[in-house]
C-alpha positions as CSV (number, residue, x, y, z in Angstrom):
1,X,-29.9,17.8,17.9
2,X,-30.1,20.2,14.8
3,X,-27.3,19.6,12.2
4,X,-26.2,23.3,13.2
5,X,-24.8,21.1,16.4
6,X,-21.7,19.6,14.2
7,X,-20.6,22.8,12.9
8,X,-17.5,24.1,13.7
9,X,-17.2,27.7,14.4
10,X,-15.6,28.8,11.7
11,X,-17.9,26.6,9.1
12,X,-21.3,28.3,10.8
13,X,-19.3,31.9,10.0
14,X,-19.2,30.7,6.3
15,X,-22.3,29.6,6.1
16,X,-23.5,32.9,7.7
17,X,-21.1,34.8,5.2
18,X,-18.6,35.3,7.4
19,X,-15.4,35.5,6.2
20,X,-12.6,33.3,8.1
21,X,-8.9,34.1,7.0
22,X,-6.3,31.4,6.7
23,X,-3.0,31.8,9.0
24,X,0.5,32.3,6.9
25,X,1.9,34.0,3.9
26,X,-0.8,32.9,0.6
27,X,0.6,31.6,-2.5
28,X,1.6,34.4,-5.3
29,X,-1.7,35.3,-7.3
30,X,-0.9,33.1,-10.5
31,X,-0.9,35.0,-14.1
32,X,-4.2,34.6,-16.1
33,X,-2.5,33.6,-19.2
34,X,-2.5,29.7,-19.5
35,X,0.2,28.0,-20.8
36,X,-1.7,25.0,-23.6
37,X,-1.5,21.9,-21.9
38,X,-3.0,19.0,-23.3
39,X,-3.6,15.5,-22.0
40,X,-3.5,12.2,-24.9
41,X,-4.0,9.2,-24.3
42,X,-0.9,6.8,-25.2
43,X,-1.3,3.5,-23.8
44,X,-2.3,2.0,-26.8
45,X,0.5,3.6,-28.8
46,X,2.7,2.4,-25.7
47,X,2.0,-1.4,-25.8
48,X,-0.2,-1.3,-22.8
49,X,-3.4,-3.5,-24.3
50,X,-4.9,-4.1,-20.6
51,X,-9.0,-4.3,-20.1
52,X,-10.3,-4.4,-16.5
53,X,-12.7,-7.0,-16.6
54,X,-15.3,-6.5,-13.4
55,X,-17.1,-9.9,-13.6
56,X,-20.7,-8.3,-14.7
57,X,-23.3,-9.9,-14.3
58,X,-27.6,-9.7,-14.4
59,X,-27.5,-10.4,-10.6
60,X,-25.6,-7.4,-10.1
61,X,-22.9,-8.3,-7.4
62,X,-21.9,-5.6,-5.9
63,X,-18.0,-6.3,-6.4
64,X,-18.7,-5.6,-10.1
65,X,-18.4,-1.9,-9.6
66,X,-16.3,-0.8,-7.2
67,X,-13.2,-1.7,-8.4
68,X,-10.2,-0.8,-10.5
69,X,-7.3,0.0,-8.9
70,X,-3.7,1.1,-11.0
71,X,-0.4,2.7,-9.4
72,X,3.6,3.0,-10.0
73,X,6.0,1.3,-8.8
74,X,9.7,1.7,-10.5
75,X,10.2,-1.8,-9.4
76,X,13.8,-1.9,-11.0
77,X,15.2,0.8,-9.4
78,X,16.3,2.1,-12.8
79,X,14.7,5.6,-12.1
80,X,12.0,4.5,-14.4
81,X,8.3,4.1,-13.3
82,X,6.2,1.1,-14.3
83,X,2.7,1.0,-13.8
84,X,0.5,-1.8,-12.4
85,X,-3.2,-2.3,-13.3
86,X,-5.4,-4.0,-11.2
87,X,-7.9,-6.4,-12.3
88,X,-11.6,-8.8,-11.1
89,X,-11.4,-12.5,-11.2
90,X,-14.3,-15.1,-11.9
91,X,-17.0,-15.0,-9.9
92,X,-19.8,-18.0,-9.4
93,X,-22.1,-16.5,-11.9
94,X,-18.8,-14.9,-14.5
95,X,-16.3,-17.6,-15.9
96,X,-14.0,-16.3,-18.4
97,X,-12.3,-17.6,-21.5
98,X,-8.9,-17.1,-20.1
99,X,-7.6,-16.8,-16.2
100,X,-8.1,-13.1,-15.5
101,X,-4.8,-11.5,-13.5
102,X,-3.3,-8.2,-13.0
103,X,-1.0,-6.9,-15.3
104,X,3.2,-5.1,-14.4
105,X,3.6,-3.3,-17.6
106,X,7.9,-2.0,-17.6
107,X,8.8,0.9,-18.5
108,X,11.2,0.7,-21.3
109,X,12.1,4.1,-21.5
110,X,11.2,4.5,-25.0
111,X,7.4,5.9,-24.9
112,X,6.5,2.5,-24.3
113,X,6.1,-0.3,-22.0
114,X,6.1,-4.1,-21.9
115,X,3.5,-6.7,-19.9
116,X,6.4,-8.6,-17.6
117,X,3.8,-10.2,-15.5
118,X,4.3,-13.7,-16.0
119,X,7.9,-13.0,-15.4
120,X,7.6,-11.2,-12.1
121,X,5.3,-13.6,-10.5
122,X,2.5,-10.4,-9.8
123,X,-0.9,-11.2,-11.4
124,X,-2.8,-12.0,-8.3
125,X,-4.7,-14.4,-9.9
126,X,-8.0,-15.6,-8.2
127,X,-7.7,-12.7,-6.7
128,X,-11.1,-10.4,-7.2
129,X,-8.8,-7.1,-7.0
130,X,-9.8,-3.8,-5.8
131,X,-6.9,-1.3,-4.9
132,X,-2.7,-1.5,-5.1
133,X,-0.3,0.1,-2.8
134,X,3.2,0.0,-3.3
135,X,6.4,0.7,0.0
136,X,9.6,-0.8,1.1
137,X,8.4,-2.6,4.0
138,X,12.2,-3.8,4.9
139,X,14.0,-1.1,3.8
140,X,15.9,-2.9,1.1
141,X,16.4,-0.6,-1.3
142,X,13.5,-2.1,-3.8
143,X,9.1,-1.2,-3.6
144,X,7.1,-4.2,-2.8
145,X,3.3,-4.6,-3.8
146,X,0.3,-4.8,-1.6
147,X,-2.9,-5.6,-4.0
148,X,-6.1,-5.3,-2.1
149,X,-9.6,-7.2,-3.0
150,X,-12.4,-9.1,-2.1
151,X,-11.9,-11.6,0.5
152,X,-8.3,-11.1,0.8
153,X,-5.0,-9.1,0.1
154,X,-1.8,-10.3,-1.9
155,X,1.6,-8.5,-0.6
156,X,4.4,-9.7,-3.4
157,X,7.6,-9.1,-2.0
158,X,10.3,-7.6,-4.7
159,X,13.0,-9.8,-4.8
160,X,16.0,-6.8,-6.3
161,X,16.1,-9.4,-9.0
162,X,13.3,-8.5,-11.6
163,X,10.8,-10.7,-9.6
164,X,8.5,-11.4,-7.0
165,X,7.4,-13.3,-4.4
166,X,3.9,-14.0,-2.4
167,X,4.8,-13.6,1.4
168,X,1.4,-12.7,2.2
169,X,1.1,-15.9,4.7
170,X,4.4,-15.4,6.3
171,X,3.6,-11.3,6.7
172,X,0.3,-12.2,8.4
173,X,-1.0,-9.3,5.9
174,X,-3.6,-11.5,4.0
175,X,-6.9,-9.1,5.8
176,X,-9.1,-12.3,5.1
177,X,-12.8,-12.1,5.0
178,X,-13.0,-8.5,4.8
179,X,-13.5,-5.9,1.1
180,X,-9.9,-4.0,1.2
181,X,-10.7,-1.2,-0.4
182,X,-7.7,1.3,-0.6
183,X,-4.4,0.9,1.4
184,X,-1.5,3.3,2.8
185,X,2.0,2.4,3.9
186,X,3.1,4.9,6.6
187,X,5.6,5.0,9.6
188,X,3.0,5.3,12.1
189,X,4.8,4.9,15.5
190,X,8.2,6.7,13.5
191,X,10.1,3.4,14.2
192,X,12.1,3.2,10.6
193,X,9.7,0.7,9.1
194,X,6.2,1.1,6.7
195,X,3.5,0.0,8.5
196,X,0.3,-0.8,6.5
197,X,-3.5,0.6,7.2
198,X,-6.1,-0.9,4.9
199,X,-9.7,0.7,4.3
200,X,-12.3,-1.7,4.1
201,X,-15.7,-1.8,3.2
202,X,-19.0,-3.4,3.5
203,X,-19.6,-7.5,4.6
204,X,-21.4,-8.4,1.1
205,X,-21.4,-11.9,0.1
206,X,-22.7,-13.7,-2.9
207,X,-25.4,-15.0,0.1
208,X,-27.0,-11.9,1.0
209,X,-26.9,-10.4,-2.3
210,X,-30.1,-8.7,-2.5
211,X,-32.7,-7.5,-5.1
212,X,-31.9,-3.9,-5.4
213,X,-33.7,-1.8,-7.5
214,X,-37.2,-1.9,-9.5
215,X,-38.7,-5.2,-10.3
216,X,-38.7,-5.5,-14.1
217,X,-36.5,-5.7,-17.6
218,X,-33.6,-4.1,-17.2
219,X,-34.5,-2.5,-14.3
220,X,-32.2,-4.4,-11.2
221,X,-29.7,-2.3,-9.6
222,X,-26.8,-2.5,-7.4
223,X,-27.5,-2.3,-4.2
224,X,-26.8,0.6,-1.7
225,X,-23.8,0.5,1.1
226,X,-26.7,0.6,3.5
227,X,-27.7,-2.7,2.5
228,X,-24.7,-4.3,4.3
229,X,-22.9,-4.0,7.5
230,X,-20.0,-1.8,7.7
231,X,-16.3,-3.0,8.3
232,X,-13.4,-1.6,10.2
233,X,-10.0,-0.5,8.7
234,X,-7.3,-2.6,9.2
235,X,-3.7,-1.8,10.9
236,X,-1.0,-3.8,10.5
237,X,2.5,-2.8,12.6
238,X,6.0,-3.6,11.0
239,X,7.6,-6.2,13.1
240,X,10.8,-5.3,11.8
241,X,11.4,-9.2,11.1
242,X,9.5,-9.1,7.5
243,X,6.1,-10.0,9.8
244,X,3.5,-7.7,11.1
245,X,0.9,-8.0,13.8
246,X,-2.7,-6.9,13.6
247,X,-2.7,-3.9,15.9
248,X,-6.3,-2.8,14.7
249,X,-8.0,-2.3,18.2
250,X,-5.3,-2.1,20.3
251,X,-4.3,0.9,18.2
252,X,-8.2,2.2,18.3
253,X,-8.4,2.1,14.5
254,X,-11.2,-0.8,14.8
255,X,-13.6,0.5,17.2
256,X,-15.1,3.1,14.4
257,X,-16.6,0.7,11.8
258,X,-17.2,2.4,8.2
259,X,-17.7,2.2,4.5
260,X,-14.0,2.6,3.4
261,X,-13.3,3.4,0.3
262,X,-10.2,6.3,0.3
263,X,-7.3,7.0,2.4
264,X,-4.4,9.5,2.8
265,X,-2.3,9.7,5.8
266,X,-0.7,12.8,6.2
267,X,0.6,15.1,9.2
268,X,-2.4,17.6,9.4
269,X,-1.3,19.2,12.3
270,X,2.3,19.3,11.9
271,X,3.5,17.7,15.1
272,X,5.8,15.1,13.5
273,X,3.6,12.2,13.6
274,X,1.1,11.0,10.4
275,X,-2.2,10.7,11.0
276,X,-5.3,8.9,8.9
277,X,-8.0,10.2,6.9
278,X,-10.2,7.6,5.7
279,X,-13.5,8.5,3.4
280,X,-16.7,6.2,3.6
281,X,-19.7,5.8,1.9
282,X,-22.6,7.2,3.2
283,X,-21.6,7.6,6.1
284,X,-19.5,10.3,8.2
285,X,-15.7,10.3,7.0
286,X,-13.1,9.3,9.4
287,X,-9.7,11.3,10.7
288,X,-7.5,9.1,13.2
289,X,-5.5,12.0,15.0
290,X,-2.1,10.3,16.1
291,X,-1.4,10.1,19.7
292,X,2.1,9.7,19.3
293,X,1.7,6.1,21.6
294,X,0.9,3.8,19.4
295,X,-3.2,4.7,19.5
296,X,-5.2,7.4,17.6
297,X,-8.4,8.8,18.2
298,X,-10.9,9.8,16.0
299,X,-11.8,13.0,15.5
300,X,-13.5,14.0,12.1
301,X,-16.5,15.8,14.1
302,X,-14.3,18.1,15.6
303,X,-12.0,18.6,13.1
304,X,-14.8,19.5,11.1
305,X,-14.2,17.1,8.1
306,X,-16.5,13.9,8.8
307,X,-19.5,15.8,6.4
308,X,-20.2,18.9,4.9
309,X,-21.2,22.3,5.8
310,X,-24.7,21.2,5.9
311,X,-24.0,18.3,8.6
312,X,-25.1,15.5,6.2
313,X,-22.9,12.7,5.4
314,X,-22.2,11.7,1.6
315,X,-20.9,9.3,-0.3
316,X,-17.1,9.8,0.2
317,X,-14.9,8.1,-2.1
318,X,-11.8,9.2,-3.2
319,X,-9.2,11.2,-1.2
320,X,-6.0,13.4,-1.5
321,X,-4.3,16.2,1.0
322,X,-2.1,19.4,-0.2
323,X,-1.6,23.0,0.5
324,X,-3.3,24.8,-1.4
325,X,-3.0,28.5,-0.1
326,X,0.7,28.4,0.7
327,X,0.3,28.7,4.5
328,X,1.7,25.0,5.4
329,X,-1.0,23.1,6.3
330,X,-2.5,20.5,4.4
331,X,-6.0,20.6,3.4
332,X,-8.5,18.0,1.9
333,X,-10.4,16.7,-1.2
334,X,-13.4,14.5,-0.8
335,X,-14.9,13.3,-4.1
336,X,-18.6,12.2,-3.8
337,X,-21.8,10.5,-5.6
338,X,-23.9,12.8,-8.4
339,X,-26.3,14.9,-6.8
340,X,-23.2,15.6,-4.2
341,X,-20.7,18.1,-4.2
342,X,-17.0,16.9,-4.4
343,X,-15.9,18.7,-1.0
344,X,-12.9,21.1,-0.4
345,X,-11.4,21.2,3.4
346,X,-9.3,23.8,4.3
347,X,-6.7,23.4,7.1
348,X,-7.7,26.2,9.4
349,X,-4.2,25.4,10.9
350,X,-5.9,25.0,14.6
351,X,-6.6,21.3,13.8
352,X,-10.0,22.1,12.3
353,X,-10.8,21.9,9.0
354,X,-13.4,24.8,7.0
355,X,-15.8,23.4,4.4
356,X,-14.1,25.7,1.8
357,X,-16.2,23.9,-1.0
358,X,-18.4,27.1,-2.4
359,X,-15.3,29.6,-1.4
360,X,-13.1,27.6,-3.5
361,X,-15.5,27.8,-6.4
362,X,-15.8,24.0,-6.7
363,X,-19.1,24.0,-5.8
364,X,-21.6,23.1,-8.5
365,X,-19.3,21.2,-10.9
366,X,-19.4,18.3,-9.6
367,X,-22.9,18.2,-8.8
368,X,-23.9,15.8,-11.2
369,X,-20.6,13.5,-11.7
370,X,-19.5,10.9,-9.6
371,X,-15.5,11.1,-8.4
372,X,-13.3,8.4,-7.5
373,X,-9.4,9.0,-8.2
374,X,-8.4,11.9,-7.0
375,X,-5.4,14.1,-7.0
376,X,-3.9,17.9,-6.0
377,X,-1.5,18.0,-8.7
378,X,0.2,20.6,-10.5
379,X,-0.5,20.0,-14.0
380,X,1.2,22.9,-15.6
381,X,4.2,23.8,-13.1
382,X,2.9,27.1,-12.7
383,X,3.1,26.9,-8.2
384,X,-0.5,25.9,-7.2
385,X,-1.6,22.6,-7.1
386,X,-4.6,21.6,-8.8
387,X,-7.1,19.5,-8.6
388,X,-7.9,16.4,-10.7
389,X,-11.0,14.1,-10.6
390,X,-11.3,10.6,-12.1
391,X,-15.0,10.3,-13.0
392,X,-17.6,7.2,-13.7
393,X,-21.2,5.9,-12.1
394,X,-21.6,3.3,-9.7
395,X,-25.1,2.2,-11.6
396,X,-24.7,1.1,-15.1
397,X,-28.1,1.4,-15.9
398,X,-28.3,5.3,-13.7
399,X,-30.3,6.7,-17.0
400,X,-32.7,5.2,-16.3
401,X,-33.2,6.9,-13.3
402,X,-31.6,10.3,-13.9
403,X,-31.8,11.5,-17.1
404,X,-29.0,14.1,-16.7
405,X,-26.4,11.4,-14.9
406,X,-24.4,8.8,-17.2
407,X,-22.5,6.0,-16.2
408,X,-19.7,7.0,-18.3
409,X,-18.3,10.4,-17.1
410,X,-15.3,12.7,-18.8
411,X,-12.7,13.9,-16.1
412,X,-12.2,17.0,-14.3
413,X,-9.5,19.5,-13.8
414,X,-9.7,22.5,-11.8
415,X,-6.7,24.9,-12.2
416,X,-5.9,26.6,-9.1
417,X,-5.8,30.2,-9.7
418,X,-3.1,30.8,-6.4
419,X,-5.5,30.8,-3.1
420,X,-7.0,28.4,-3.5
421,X,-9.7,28.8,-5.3
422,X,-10.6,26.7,-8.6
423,X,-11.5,27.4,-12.6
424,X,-12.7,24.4,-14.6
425,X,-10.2,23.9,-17.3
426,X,-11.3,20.6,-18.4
427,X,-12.6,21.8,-21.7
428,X,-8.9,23.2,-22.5
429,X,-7.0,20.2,-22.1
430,X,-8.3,17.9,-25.6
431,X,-10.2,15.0,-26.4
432,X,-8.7,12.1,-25.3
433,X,-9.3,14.2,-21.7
434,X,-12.9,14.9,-22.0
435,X,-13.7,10.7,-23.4
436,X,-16.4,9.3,-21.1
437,X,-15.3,6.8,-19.5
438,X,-16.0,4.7,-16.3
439,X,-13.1,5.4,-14.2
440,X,-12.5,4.3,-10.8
441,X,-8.5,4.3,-9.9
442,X,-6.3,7.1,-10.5
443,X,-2.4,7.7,-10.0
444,X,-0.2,10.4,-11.2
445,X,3.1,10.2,-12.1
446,X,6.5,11.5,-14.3
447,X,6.9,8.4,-16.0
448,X,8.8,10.1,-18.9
449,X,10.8,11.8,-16.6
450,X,9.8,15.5,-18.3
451,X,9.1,17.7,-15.5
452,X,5.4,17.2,-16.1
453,X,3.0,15.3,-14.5
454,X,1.0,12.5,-16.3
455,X,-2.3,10.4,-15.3
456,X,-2.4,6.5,-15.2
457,X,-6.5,6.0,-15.3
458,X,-8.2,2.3,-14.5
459,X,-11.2,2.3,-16.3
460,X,-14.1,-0.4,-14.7
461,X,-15.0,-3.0,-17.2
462,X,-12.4,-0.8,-19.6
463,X,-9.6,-0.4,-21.3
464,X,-7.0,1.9,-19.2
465,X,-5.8,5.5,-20.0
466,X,-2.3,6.8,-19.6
467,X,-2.5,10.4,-20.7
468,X,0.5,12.2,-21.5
469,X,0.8,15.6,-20.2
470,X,2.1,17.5,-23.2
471,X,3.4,21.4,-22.6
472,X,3.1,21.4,-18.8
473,X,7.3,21.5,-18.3
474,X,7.2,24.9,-20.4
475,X,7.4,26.0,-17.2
476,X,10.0,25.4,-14.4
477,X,10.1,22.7,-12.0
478,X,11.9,20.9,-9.5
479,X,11.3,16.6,-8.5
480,X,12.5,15.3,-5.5
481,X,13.4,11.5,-4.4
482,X,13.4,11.2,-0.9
483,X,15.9,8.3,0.8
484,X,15.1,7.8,4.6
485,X,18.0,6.1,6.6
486,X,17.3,6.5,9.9
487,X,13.4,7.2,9.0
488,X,11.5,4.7,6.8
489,X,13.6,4.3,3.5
490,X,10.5,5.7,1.1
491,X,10.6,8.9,3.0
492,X,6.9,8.5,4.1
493,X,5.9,11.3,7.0
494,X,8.4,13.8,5.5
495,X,7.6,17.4,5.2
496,X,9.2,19.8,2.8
497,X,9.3,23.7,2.2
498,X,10.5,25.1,-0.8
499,X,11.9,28.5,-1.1
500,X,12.1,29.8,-5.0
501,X,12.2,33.5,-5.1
502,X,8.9,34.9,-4.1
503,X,7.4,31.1,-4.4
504,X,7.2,29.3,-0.9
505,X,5.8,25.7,-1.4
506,X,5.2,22.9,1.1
507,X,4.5,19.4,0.9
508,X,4.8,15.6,2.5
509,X,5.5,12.7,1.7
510,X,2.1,11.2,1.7
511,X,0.7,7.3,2.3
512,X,-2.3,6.2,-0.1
513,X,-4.0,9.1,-2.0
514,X,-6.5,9.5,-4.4
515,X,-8.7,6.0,-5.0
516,X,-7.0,2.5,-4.7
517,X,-4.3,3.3,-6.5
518,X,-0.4,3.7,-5.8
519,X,1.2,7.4,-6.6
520,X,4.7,8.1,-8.2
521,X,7.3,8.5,-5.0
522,X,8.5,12.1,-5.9
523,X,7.4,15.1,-4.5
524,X,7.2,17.5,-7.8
525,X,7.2,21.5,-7.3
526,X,6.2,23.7,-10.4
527,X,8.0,26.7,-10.4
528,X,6.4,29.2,-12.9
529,X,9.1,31.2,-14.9
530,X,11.7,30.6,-11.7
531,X,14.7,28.7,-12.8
532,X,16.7,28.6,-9.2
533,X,15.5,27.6,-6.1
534,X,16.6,29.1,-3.1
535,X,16.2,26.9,-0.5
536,X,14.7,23.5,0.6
537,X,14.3,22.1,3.8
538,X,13.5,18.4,4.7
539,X,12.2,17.5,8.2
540,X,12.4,13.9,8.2
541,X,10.1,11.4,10.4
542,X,13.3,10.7,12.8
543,X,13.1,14.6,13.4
544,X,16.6,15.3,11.3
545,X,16.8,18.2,9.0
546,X,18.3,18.4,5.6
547,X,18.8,21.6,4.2
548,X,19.7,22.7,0.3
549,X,20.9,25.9,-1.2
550,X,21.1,27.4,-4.9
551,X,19.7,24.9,-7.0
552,X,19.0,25.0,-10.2
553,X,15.3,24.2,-11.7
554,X,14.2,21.2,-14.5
555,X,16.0,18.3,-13.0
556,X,15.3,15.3,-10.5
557,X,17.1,15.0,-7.6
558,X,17.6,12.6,-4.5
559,X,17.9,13.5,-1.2
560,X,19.6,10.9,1.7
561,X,19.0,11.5,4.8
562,X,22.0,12.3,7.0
563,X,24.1,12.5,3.3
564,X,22.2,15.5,1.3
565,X,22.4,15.4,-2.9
566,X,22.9,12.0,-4.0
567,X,23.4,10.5,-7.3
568,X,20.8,8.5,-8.6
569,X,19.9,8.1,-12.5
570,X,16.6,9.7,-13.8
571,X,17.1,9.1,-17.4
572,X,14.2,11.2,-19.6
573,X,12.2,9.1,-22.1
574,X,12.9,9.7,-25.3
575,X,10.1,8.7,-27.8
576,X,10.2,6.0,-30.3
């Protein structure tokens, strides 16, 4: 079989030069002029004084470099979002000073933020921590916190009273003996309650860790994915009692065993029901269509997204899905290893995807970076989402090697010009922006409640990154807090079109994203210079519709299902 054979039609037509059209109305072509955006860093300035620690070591575990998870949760409920940092633990060659733990850092609402995690019971100590994912399993009202690592998982279960506690054992969520990688909640079987799918990755042990690399000083590397033997993803289905039940190969999730490292769930064919995309490394990516039954079937051959145009597999590591064309279907980011190409899928609309990675003028810049966190985001309200890219090597001693790779990498931005195809813009957003750094996790959020959107950034064996997004609300935009009743109380599986003028946006509410990290709950819209929206409308997972008129832009709102408008305090930050 030539790789020709796992072409779709439409990606042998691009690579032939064809040209392949995508269904629906495209997004408005966006002005050349760029509003000045800039990113700085503030987590210093903001109290937060965390440092991932990975355990390093001259033997090279392999744990030491896969991790750093971060995400938000507004674990409150005061319509502020606090931020959780992930962290490694002592290893039998690494014994610390002090206990290492993960750190809850509370928004305070004043530009900066306080370490409450002795007080809320969430450091997952012992625990060697990858990823975090954060969903109302029971529908109470408050987020609850899934941290993934090595060996095992920790779900802290929010208490409504500024605490946690560890239920891992009475869930049956605890994923022992396997590397949990990245996690989603989702409403899978569209039953009311969060389910939970966990990515996985490779059997390594301290046993089997192996001399990779050249013999000599200096020289010992860690060791390749191919090395070890792969591991399925883990599902997990609500039992709707505050337990869950390992549904993994009755479900057909477990019978493809991979590399996990990202995953998004997200409706890619628009039928209602969410389905899984799950990237692995080296080794053809994953998507789990969803039967609607209970099972899934996978499908990334077909769909044309399990490798590239040129019908090799990579090494796929983070993930995200958005629209980027305006025709309601959600296509795909892939971020990859240097001497890869961070790949673009276009939804085709027909359930295949088009390698859209040299159309969308991504191409080459990326060829010698290596992306984790990942995120479509729009970073200066202006209607088209953008691309971000948290960047860092997996080998800390790569330049050696490669002369033109380093292990610590600036970050990427790609400003979506309206169709979907990209500009680097990285130079144009400042310093703190463009500081190398080895940067694993990333999760985007409003925490000041501005309008614009802001990057949390876990930095592997680092200290972490919060970077302000200054001058992106000079333009209009519109955040909304979705409140499922009859569906799953985060909202999870919801689609949404926006109507603002001559703007038509869609989006959903997503499970997992980017690289083991946790993204802020709101849907956020930039709007460009339109100060009213026209119209939204919110199909929910149940299958009821919500429908708003003739709002104005610049504010966050909540939506309840069944209810409409609701209040529900956003307070903006104002800074110390």
């Amino acid at each position: 079989m030539t790789t020709f054979s796992v072409f779709t039609r439409r990606q042998m037509l691009k690579f032939m030069g064809g040209a392949v059209v995508a269904a629906g109305s495209p997004l408005p072509l966006r002005s050349t002029a760029i509003n000045p955006v800039t990113f700085v860093d503030v987590a210093r300035a903001s109290g937060i004084l965390f440092r991932h620690d990975n355990a390093w070591s001259p033997e090279k575990y392999l744990i030491e470099t896969m991790g750093s998870g971060c995400g938000w949760i507004d674990y409150d409920q005061n319509g502020l979002q606090d931020l959780y940092l992930v962290n490694g633990a002592a290893t039998r060659l690494y014994t610390p000073k002090n206990p290492l733990r993960s750190a809850l850092y509370r928004n305070n609402g004043d530009g900066t933020f306080t370490d409450v995690t002795t007080k809320t019971g969430v450091g997952a100590e012992g625990l060697f921590g990858m990823g975090v994912a954060v969903g109302d399993f029971d529908n109470d009202g408050y987020p609850d916190l899934f941290v993934l690592g090595y060996g095992r998982c920790i779900l802290y279960h929010n208490n409504a009273d500024g605490t946690f506690t560890d239920v891992t054992a009475h869930a049956g969520v605890g994923n022992k003996g396997k590397w949990a990688s990245s996690a989603a909640w989702f409403d899978y079987d569209n039953d009311g309650k969060l389910d939970l799918i966990i990515a996985n990755y490779v059997d390594w042990t301290p046993e089997n860790n192996y001399w990779c690399g050249d013999k000599g000083p200096e020289m010992r590397s860690y060791c390749h994915p191919d090395v070890y033997h792969p591991q399925p993803a883990t599902l997990y289905h609500n039992n709707r009692d505050g337990t869950f039940t390992d549904v993994s190969l009755r479900s057909g999730i477990a019978l493809k065993q991979g590399n996990g490292l990202g995953v998004v769930t997200f409706d890619y064919d628009n039928d209602g029901w969410q389905d899984v995309f799950i990237t692995n490394d080296h080794m053809p990516n994953f998507l789990f269509h969803n039967n609607r039954n209970g099972t899934f079937e996978e499908v990334g051959y077909a769909a044309g997204v399990a490798v590239g145009m040129d019908g090799q597999f990579e090494a796929g590591m983070g993930t995200d899905a958005a629209d980027l064309t305006g025709n309601g279907h959600m296509d795909l980011i892939v971020t990859h290893l240097d001497q890869q190409l961070a790949r673009v899928y276009q939804n085709a609309g027909d359930a295949s995807f088009d390698d859209a990675t040299f159309r969308s003028k991504l191409s080459y810049a990326t060829f010698h970076m290596s992306g984790f966190g990942t995120r479509f985001m729009d970073y200066d309200n202006d209607g088209a989402r953008d691309l971000f890219m948290a960047n860092g090597h997996v080998l800390d001693n790569i330049e050696r090697y490669q002369a033109s790779v380093h292990y610590a990498e600036p970050k990427l931005m790609f400003r979506n010009t309206g169709r979907g195809l990209f500009e680097d813009v990285s130079a144009q957003l400042g310093k703190d922006f463009l500081t190398p750094c080895v940067s694993r996790g990333a999760a985007v959020s409003d925490f000041d409640n501005d309008g614009d959107l802001d990057i949390l950034v876990n930095n592997n064996g680092q200290p972490a990154q919060l970077l302000r997004n200054d001058g992106g609300n000079a333009n209009h935009w519109l955040e909304i807090f979705l409140i499922g009743t009859h569906s799953n109380r985060d909202g999870v599986g919801a689609r949404v079109k926006l109507v603002a003028g001559d703007l038509t946006l869609y989006d959903q509410r997503k499970g997992g994203m980017s690289y083991q990290s946790a993204q802020d709950p709101r849907l956020h819209f930039g709007l460009g210079q339109r100060a009213n929206v026209n119209s939204i409308e919110i199909t929910w997972p149940s299958g009821s519709v919500t429908k708003l008129t003739n709002l104005n832009s610049d504010q966050i709102i909540a939506v309840k299902e069944g209810e409409g408008l609701v209040e529900r305090p956003f307070p903006r930050v104002v800074w110390k």
